[in-house]
N, C-alpha and C positions, 0 to 999 in steps of 0.2 A: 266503601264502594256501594253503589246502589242497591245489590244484592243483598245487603245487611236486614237484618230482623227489621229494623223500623226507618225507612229512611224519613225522619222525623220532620216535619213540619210546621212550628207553633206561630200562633199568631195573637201578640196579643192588643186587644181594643179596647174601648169604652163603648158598650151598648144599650140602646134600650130593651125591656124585657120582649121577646119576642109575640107578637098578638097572633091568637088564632087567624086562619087562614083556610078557608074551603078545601083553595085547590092544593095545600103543602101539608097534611093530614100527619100529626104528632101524636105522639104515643108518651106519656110521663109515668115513669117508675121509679123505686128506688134504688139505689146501689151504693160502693163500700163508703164508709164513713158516713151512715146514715143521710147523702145526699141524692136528692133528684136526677133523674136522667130525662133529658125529654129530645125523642127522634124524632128528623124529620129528611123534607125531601128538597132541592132547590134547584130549579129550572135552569138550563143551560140550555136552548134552543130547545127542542124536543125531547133532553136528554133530562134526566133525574142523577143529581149526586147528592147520595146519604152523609148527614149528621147526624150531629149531636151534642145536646147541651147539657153541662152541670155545673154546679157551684154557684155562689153568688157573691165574689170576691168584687173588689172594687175595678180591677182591673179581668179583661174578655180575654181569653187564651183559646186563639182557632189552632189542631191540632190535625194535621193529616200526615199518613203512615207511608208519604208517597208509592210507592207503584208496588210492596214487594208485601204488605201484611193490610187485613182488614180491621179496622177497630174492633166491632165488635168477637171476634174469633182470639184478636190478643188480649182481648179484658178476661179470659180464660185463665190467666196466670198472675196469681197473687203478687209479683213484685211489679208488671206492670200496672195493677189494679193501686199500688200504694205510692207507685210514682206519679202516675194523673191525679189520687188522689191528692198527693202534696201539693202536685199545681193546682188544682181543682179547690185549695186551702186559703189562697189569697188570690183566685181568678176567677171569672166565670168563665168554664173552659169549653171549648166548643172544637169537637173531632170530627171529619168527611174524609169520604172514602173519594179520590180520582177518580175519573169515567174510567172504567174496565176493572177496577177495583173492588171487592166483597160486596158489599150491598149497592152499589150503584151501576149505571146501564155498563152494559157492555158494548168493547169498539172492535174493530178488526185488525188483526196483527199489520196489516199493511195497511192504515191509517190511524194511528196509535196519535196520544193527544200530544199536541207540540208545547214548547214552553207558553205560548202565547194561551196556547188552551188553558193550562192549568191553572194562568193568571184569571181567565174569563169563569172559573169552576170558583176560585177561590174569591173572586170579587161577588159573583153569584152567591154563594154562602154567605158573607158580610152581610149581603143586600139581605138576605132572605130572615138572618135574624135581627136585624136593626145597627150590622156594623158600619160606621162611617171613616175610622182610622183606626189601622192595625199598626203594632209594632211585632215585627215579624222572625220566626226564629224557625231557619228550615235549617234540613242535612238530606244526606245524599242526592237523588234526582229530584229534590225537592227543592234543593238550594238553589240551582242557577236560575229556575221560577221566581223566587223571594228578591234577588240579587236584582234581576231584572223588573219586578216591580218598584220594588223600590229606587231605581234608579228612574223609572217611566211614571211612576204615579203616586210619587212624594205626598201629596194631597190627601192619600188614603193608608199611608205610613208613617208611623211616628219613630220608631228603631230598630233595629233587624238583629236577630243573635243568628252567626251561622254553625251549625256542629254537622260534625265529621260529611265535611263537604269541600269539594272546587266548584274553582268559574271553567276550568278544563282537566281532563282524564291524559288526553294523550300525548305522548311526547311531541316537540318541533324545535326549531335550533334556540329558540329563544325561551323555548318553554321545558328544558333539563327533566323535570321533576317527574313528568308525566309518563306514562306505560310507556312502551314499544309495540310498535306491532305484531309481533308477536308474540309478546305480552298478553297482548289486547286479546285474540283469539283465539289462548291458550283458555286464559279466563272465562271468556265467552263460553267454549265450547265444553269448558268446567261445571260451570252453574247450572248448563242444560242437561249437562248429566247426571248431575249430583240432586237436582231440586227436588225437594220434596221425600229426601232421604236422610238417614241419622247421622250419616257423613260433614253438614252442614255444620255443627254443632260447634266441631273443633275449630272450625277459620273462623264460626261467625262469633260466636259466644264461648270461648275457650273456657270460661270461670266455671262455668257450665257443663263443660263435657264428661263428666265423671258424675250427673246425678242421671240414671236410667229412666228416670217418672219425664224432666224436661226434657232429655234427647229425643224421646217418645214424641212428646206433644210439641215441640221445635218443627219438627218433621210434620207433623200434622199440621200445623197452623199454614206453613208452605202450602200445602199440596190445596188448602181450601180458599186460598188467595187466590194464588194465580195458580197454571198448567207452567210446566218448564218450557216450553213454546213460547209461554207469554212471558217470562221469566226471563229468556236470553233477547227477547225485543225487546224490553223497556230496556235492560241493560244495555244493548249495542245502541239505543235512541240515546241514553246519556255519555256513554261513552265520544258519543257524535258531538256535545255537545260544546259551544268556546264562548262564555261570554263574558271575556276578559275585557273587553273595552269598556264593558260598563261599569266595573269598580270606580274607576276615578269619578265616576258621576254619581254615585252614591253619596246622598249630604246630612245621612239621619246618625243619629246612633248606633253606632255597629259595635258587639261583640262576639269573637270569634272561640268557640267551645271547640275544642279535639281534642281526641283520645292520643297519646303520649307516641305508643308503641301500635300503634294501628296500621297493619300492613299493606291493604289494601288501599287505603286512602291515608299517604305519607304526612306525620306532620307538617314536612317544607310545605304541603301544599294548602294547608292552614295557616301557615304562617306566611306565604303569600297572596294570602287573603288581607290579612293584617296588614300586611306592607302594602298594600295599594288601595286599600279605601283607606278614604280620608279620614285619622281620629279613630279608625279601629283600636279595640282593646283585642289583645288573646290571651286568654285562659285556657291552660295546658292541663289535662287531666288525667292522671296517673291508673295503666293498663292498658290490657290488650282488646276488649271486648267494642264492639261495633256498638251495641248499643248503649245508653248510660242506666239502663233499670236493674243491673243486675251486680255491677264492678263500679266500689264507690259512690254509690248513686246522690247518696247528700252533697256532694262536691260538687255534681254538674248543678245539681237542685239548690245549694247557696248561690252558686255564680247566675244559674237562672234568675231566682229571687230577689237578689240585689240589683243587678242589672235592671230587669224589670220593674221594679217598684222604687227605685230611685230615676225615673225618667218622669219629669215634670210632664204639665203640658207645654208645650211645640208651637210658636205663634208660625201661624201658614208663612212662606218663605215668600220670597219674589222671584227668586231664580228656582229653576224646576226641572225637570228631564222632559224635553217633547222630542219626538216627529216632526221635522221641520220638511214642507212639500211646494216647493215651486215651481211653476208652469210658464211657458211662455209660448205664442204664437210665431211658425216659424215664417218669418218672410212677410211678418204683419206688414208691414211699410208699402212693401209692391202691391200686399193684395188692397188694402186701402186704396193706392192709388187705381188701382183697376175696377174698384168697383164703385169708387165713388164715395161720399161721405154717408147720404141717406142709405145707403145697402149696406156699407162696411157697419155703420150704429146697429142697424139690426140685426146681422150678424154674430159685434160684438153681445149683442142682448140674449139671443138663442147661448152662445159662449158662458156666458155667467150666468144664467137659469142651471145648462147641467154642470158647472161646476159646483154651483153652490147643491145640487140634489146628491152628485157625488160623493161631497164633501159631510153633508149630513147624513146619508146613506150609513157611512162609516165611521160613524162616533167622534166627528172632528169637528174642528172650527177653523170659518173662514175667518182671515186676521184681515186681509185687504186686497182689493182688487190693485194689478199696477200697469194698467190701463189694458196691454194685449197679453194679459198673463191672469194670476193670482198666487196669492200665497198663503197657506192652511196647517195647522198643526194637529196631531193627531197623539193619541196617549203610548200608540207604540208603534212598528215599522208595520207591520201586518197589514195593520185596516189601513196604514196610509198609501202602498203598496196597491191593496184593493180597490180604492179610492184613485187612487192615478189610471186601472188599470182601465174600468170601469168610465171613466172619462176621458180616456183618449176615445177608445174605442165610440161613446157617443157623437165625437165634434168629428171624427172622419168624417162619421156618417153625412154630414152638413160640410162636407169639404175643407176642413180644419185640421192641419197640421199641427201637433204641440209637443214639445219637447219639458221631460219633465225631472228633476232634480229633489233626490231623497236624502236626508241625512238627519240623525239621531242626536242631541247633546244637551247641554246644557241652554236654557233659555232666560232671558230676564224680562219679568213681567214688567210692565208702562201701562196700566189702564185698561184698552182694550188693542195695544200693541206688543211686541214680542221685539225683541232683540239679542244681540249676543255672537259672538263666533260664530256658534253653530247655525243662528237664522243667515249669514254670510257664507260659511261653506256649506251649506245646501242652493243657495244660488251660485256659489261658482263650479259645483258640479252638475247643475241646468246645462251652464254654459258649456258642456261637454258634449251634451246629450247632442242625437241628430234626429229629423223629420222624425215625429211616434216613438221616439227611445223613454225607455223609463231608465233614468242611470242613479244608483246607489252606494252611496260610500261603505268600505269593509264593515263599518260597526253596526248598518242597516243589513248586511248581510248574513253576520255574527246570530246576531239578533235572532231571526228569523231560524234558523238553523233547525232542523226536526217538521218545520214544515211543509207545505205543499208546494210553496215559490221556490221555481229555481232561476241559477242567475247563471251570466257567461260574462269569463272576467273581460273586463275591456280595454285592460293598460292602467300604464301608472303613467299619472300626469303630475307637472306643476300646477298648480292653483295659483290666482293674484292672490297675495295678499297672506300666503299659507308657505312654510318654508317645508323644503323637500319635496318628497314626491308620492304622490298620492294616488292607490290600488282602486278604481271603479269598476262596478259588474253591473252590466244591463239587466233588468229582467225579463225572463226566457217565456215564464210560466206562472200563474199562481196556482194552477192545480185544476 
């Protein structure tokens, strides 16, 4: 569960050595195993998130301690210092801290960073030391970040390893495995009371709970992370979170790490990890301990190693996860006839000026105009979301009506065309939409989940062309 010592998340890449930088100021020391350490800082809008880099293995291992430990505060304890070390032995390994996390800025409990953030934090680090593709290996509130990138931005992942993590926490009819609700809020109101006390020890690290020197400093590593306030929001933020749709769109390398007897986060729900991305391996790992530094640790550290360093290079794919976003003018035909040819063209012209500012606005691309519409892809639901919202609201202004149609899947690249299912059921959920609607399929929904968009379900409809019936939600809000 996310609560766990380390909700781990590795990443690893092929990078170039990182170059000075004025404005990202590095500090290089040495540390265990006679290797370099070199901090630094990496720009996420106004914000700073800490790293750090060591080793010079052939293969990049980016490492973040998700929401519940600081790096620098856990390299305080000799078994985690020997397990980075091991990876740190054939990687150049590179750890950050999340926004609101040990060294980096702080957020507010009532704006805590959504999955799409921590994609934008983690893409941010890549950038900042010279990564271009990761092969990605999270756990706990870390995982459905990883899950999610690399189903959205295959281009900058090469394989994913997931340990002691889900794509969801909470029960529903179809999903058995997960908490109950009152489960859920016994938990919750557990951790807020318990954090940052030597009670932790026994659920989290039981292998543990009988040395007085760790229970000690277990307890202290808590209390210097986070406050138990921040402690039970990240926790009820993952508990929130379901991003079960995106497995089957996962097309890398996946292996799945869990701990055997792990109470908190049930093996079933590793193993239906396994069961729905495509080609996953799982590696079952014997004990009860959340983290892997302490109980068996060479077990999780061969399955890492092997995994990792038997993954060739990856020729770029042609089919990819996008943001698929279409537009259409409602009642184009009348208003043409009503205003004539020469005034409808430059209308249409003002029309495709701010779609295309929208559309670059938000880190996408325009695929093709189709005649009184367009249609744009975008690397996840978020900014295509923002991108729609953002250009409805400018063609009002110009007496423009548009109706607009979001959906998430699979896509296959043609050159500088897109196709596929998914570029099809995002225009037949357009076709849903009415005068200004933004209308979004479940796994655009999914997606977004812990952010500032909210949405209001709209019905389940038939699709042409799509069998059964299909869940749409308008968007209410982006925040």
């Amino acid at each position: 569960m996310a609560f766990s010592i380390v909700g781990v998340l590795f990443i690893a890449v092929t990078i170039a050595d990182p170059a000075a930088d004025a404005k990202n100021p590095r500090q290089t020391h040495r540390y265990a195993g006679d290797m370099e350490r070199t901090t630094g800082f990496a720009s996420v809008g106004d914000a700073q998130v800490a790293y750090q880099v060591t080793g010079t293995g052939p293969i990049d291992l980016i490492t973040t301690p998700g929401s519940f430990v600081s790096f620098d505060v856990a390299s305080d304890d000799p078994m985690i210092e020997l397990f980075f070390s091991r990876l740190a032995s054939f990687t150049r390994l590179i750890r950050f801290d999340r926004s609101g996390i040990g060294a980096s800025d702080p957020v507010p409990l009532d704006a805590l960073p959504s999955v799409e953030s921590y994609i934008e934090e983690t893409l941010a680090v890549m950038d900042a030391v010279g990564s271009e593709r990761a092969a990605i290996m999270a756990g706990y509130d870390a995982g459905p970040m990883a899950m999610q990138l690399a189903a959205t931005r295959p281009e900058r992942v090469s394989a994913l390893v997931l340990s002691n993590t889900s794509a969801r926490a909470r029960v529903t009819e179809d999903y058995p495995i997960g908490l109950d609700p009152e489960a859920t809020e016994q938990l919750i109101a557990m951790i807020a009371e318990a954090w940052g006390s030597e009670s932790q020890v026994a659920m989290i690290v039981p292998s543990r709970a009988d040395d007085p020197r760790f229970v000690s400093w277990f307890a202290k590593l808590q209390r210097m992370t986070i406050s138990p306030g921040q402690a039970s929001a990240y926790l009820r933020a993952m508990i929130d979170l379901d991003v079960r749709s995106v497995l089957p769109l996962i097309r890398v390398p996946t292996l799945v790490l869990h701990r055997e007897q792990l109470a908190t986060i049930p093996l079933a729900q590793g193993e239906y990890l396994a069961e729905h991305i495509p080609g996953a391996r799982l590696v079952v790992v014997p004990g009860r301990d959340a983290p892997f530094m302490w109980e068996n640790p060479e077990l999780a550290l061969n399955a890492i190693e092997q995994f990792l360093t038997g993954i060739g290079s990856t020729v770029r794919q042609e089919r990819v996860i996008a943001t698929v976003l279409f537009t259409d003018i409602v009642d184009s035909t009348r208003r043409a006839d009503e205003l004539g040819d020469r005034r409808w063209r430059a209308l249409l012209d003002v029309h495709d000026d701010l779609a295309a500012q929208a559309v670059s606005s938000y880190g996408g691309r325009m695929v093709k105009h189709t005649g009184d519409g367009f249609m744009a892809t975008f690397s996840g639901p978020g900014p295509a979301i923002q991108a729609a919202t953002e250009f409805g609201t400018r063609v009002a202004e110009v007496g423009i009506d548009v109706r607009t149609g979001i959906h998430t899947g699979e896509v296959e690249i043609s050159g500088e065309d897109v196709g596929g299912l998914a570029v099809h059921l995002a225009s037949r959920v357009m076709d849903k939409a009415g005068p200004g609607e933004i209308l979004a399929s479940r796994t655009v929904k999914d997606l977004v989940v812990g952010s500032e968009v909210s949405f209001l379900d709209h019905g389940q409809y038939a699709l042409k062309g799509f069998p059964g019936e299909w869940q749409l939600f308008s968007v209410e809000s982006v925040g």
